[in-house]
N, C-alpha and C positions, 0 to 999 in steps of 0.2 A: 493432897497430891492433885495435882490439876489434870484436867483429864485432857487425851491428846487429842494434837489437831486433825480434824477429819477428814479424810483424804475425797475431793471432789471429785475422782473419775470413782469410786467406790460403787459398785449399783448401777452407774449409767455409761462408764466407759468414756472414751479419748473421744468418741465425734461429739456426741452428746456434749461436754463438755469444751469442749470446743467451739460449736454450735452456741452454745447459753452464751458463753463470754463473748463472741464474734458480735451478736447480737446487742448484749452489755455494751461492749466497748462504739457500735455504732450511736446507742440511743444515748450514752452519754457526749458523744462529741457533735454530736446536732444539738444539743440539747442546750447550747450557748454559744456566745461569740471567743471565748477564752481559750489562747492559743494554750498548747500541748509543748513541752519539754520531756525526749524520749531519752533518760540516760542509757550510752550504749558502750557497753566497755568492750565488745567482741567475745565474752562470754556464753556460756549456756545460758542463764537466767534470761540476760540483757537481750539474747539474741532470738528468744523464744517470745519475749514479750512484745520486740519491733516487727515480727512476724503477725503476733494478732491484731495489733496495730494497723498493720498493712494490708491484711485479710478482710478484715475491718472494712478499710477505705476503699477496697475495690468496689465492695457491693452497695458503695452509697454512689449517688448520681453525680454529675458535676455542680448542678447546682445545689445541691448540700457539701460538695467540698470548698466551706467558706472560710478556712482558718488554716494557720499555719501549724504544722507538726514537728518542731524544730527536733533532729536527733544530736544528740551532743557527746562527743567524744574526747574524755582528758586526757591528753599525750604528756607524761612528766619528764618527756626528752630525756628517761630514763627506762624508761620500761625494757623487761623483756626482751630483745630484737625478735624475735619468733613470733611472741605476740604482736608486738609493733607494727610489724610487716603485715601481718594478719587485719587487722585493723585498719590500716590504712588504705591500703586496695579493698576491703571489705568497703568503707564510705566512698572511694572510687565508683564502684557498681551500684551501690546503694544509690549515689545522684545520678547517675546515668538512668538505669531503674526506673526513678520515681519521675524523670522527664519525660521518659519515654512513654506511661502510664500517665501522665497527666494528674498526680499525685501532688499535693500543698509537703512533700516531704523535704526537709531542709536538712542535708546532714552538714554536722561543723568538728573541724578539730580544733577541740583547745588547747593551748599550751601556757605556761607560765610565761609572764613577762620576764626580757631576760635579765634582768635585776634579781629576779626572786627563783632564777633555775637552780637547779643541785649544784654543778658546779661553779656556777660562781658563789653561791654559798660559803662551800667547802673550802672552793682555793684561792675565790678569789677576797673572799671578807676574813676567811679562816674557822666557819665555825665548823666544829666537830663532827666527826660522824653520827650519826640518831642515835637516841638512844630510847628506849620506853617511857621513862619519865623526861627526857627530853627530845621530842618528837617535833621539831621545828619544819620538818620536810614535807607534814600531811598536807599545813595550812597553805603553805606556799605554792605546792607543787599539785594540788586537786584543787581545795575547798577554794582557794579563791578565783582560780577560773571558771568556773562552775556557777559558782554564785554572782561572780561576775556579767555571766551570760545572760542567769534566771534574771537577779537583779534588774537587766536593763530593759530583758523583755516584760515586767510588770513595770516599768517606770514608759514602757513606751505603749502598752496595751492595755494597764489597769490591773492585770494579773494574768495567771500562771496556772497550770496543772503538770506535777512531775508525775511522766509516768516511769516507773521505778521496776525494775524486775524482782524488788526486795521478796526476802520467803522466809516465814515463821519457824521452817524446818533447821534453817540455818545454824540459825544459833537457839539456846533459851533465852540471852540478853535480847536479841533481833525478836523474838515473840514476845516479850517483855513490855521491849517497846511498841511494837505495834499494834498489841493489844489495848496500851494506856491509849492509843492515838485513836484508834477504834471506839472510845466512849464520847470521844469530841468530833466526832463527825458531825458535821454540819449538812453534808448530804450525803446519800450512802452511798456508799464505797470511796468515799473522798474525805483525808484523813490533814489535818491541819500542821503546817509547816513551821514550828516554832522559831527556827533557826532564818527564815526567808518569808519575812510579812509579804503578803497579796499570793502566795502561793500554796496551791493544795497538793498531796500525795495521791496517787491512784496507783495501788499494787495489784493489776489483775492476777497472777499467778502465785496471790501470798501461802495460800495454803498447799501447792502442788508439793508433791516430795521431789527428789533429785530424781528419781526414776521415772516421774511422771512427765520431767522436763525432758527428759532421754526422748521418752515415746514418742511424745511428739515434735520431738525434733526430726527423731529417726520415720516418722511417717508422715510430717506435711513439707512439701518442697520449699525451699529456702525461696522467696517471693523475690531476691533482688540477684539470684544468679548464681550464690554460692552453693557452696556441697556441704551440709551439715554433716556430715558422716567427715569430712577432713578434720571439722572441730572436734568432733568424739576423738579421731584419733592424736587429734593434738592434746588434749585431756586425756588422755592414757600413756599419753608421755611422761606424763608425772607422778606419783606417787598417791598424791590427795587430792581432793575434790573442792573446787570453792572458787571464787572471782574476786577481780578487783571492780569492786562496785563504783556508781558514782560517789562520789566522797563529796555531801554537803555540809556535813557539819562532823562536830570530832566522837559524835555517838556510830557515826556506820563505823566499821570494821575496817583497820588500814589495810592497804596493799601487802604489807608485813605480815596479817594474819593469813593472808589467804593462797589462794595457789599461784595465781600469774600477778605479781609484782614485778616493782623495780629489782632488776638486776643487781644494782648496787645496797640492795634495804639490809642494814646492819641492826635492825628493827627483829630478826629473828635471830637465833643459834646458827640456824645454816640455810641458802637457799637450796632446801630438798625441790623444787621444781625443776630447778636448773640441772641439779646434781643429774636429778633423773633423766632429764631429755638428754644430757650426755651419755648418763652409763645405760641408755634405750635405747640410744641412736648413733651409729660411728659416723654418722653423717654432718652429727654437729660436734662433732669432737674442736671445732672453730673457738666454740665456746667458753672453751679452759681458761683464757687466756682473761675472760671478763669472770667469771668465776675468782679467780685468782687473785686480781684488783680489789674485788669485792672482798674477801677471808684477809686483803691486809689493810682494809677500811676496817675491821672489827676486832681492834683490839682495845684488849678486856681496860689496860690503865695504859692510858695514851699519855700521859704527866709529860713524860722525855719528847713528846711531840708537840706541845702546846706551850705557849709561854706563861710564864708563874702570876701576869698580871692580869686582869679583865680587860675585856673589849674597851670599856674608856680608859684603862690606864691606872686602876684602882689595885692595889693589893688587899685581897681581904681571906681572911684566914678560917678554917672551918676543923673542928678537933686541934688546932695547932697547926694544920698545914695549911701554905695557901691554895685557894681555888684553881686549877688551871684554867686562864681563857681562853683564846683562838689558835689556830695555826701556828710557828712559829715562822719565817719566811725562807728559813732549810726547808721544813716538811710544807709548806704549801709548795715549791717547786719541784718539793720530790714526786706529791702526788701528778702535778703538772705533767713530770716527764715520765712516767708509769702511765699516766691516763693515754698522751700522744702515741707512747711506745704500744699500747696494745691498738689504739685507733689504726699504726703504720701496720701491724701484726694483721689485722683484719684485710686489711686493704692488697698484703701480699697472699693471703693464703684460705680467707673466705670466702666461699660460692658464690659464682655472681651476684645473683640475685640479691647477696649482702655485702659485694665488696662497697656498696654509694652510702652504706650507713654511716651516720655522724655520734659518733659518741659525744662532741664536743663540738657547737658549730661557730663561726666566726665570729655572729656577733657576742657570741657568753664569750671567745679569747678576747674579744678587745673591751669586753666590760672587764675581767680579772684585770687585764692591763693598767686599765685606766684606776680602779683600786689601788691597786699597786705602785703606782706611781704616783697618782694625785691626792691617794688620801693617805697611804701606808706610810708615802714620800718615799718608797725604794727608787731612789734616781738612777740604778744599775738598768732597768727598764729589761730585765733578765729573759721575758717572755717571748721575744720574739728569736733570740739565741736558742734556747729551750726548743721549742717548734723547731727551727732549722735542724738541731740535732737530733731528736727523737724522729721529726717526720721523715727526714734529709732529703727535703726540697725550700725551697724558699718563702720566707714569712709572707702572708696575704693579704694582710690587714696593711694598713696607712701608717704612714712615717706619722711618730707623733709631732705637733707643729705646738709646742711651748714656750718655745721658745728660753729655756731653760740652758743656764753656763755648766751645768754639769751632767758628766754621764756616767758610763761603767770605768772609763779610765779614768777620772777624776776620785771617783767611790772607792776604787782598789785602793790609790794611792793616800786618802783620809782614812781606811781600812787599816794602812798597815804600819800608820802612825798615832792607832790608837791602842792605849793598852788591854783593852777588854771591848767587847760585842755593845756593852751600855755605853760603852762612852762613844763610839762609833754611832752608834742609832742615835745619841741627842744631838750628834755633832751637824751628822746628816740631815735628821727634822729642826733642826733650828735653822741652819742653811736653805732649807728646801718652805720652810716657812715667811723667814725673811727677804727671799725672794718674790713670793707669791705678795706680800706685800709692797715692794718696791714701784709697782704702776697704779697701786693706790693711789687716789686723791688725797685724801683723809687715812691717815694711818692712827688711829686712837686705836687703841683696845692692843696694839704690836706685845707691847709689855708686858700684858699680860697672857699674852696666846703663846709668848718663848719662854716666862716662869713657867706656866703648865709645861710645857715640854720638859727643863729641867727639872721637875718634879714627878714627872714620869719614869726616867732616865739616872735620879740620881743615887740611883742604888749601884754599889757595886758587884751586886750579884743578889740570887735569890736569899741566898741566909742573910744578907743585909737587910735586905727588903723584909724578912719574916722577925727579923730579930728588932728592927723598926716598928713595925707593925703591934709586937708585945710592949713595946715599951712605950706607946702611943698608947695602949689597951690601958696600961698601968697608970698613966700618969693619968688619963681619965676614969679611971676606974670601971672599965669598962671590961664585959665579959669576954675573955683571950678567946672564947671558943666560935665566937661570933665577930670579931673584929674586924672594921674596914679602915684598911691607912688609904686616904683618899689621895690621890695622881692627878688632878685635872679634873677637867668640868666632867662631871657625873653624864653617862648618857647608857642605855640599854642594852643591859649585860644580858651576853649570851646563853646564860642557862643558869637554872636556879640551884642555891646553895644544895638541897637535901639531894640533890644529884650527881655531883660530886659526892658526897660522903657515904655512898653506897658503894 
């Protein structure tokens, strides 16, 4: 049985300990030219650590303030709004602050490029809501703005130090690891970054407990303007104790496990944060309405929501059934007008202070658009109707210029002259293909880009397509329980077999 972690204010108490690290933390940042990365998520942990930081910096000279202290902040343009809001004007004051003070403090907010935000994800590619074993939203939505940032700042300085509010109390997995990380230190108290070559870890408060970060939150002044005691009370809004860390690599702990996550994370049973700040506060009673979005992203077997084929177009079968792949282009428009409908909900009946929030900002609607139309081929171009009706103001984005002979009334009228949904979608994508080639110079490869279409499309329903698929299985002798009847060029399906089959 491993013996426990030792608690540092033990014997010498909060200044004392505050005093040693204040100390620490200056004679390591003199101590080279190697800029600092401070991850700050508006947490306890995060928030305590950017404070000794800047305690820190005060009492060194100007001419020892020779490096930059980059603070970095992941926005997954999904978070929280509570937290959100919290954070954002939190790094407002924090630059203001650190100018004022003459401080090398940089704070930045990150967000995903809007190719890789949650909703065009979801509605506008179609992939499914997370799930545990398919977790597509961490990489996208943290790990790679993150690493993106560190990345550049070791490609333009040589290297990095994360300083990290990480804490051993956390988890046993979280002291696990960073005890393993603890034998490779290369210099003390600086822990080697597997996942970000030329970057190091520096956790000065690994060992504190949650009470110990209280203490000192509750008795040293917030250094950049804020009221730590509002944070306390925003963490007694909720039920449980814990943050959304910075997310470098897929060992930290998601937003999903912890207290203040994405609003939308289908990553847990239920979001008890949320729950709580509502049934704690009739103040955000506002909040129901994204609550509610949320518990109808989380259903247990989404089959009747997704289409029976893979993201490239593949049938492939798992027990006998086949896989479900993406959205189907009902329920990506359903969620579409469910997401607007609570964005107009907000906007009539949330507290100032939240009516400017964007659930969904313009340019993710004209990336789903341009999905939708340019790669899906839906020539109905349905998204900006959608918006008009849910928001009930007028579309904001650009007339699209495709110049393209067909639209929503062209679509209806090939619609209702087809006798099933498949023969309509290869009707349309072969149209909407051989178009796209027509100002071609060189049209080679035509014939074979409209056989994949028909071969996507030429099922007349899913028990065609599955009963195809076994008798493909058969005539190669191949295992029914793993079987792929191939649709077109193979390309990277959105989630792995043993995930579905749970």
């Amino acid at each position: 049985m491993s013996n426990p972690v030792k608690s540092p204010f033990e014997g010498v108490g909060l200044r004392a300990t505050v005093r040693e690290l204040v100390d620490e933390i200056k004679e390591l940042y003199v101590g080279d030219n190697v800029p600092w990365v401070v991850g700050y998520s508006g947490g306890k942990d995060s928030t305590a650590v950017l404070q000794l930081v800047w305690m820190a910096l005060r009492e060194l000279s100007a001419e020892d303030l020779t490096k930059e202290v980059y603070v970095i902040s992941t926005d997954t343009l999904v978070e929280n709004p509570v937290v959100a809001s919290w954070v954002t004007h939190s790094l407002e004051r924090m630059t203001a602050a650190a100018a004022a003070e003459a401080l090398p403090i940089l704070p930045h907010r990150l967000t995903p490029e809007v190719k890789d935000t949650f909703w065009v994800s979801l509605i506008g590619k179609g992939y499914p809501a997370p799930r545990p074993r398919f977790r597509w939203c961490t990489d996208r939505l943290k790990i790679m703005p993150s690493n993106a940032f560190i990345t550049n700042v070791v490609k333009t300085k040589g290297e990095a130090v994360l300083v990290l509010g990480i804490r051993k109390a956390e988890s046993s997995a979280r002291s696990r690891v960073m005890s393993r990380n603890e034998r490779n230190r290369a210099r003390e108290r600086l822990s080697p970054n597997a996942s970000l070559p030329g970057s190091q870890i520096y956790s000065p408060i690994e060992a504190w407990s949650n009470d110990e970060v209280w203490m000192f939150l509750m008795q040293e002044q917030n250094p950049w303007g804020y009221n730590n005691r509002d944070l306390l009370t925003m963490y007694q809004g909720a039920s449980q104790d814990g943050e959304c860390p910075l997310v470098i690599d897929t060992s930290t702990p998601s937003c999903g496990d912890s207290r203040f996550g994405c609003w939308v994370c289908t990553l847990v049973e239920r979001d008890r944060s949320m729950q709580a700040m509502i049934q704690n506060d009739e103040e955000k009673a506002w909040m129901l309405p994204l609550l509610s979005l949320r518990d109808a992203l989380d259903v247990h077997d989404d089959r009747h929501l997704r289409d029976f084929r893979r993201m490239s177009g593949r049938v492939q079968l798992f027990h006998d059934r086949p896989i479900p792949g993406p959205y189907t282009q009902e329920s990506r428009e359903m969620w579409l007008r469910r997401l607007l409908e609570t964005q107009r909900w907000l906007i009539d009946h949330a507290p100032t202070h939240i009516k400017d929030i964007q659930l969904v900002s313009l340019p993710e609607l004209e990336e789903i658009r341009r999905l939708w139309v340019f790669e899906k081929h839906e020539l109905e171009d349905s998204l900006p109707g959608i918006y008009e009706d849910a928001m009930r103001e007028p579309y904001p984005g650009d007339t699209l210029d495709d110049g393209r002979a067909f639209g929503a009334a062209e679509m209806k009228l090939l619609r209702a002259s087809c006798e099933n949904a498949l023969e309509f979608q290869m009707l349309r994508e072969l149209l909407d293909t051989s178009l796209q080639y027509r100002t071609a110079v060189r049209r080679s490869g035509l014939f074979e880009v409209l056989e994949k279409v028909i071969r996507k499309h030429y099922y007349e329903g899913e028990e065609d397509a599955v009963a195809f698929a076994r008798w493909r299985a058969a005539a190669l002798h191949e295992d029914v329980s793993t079987t792929i009847a191939t649709a077109g060029e193979e390309s990277a399906d959105i989630e792995p077999v043993p995930e579905v089959a749970s």
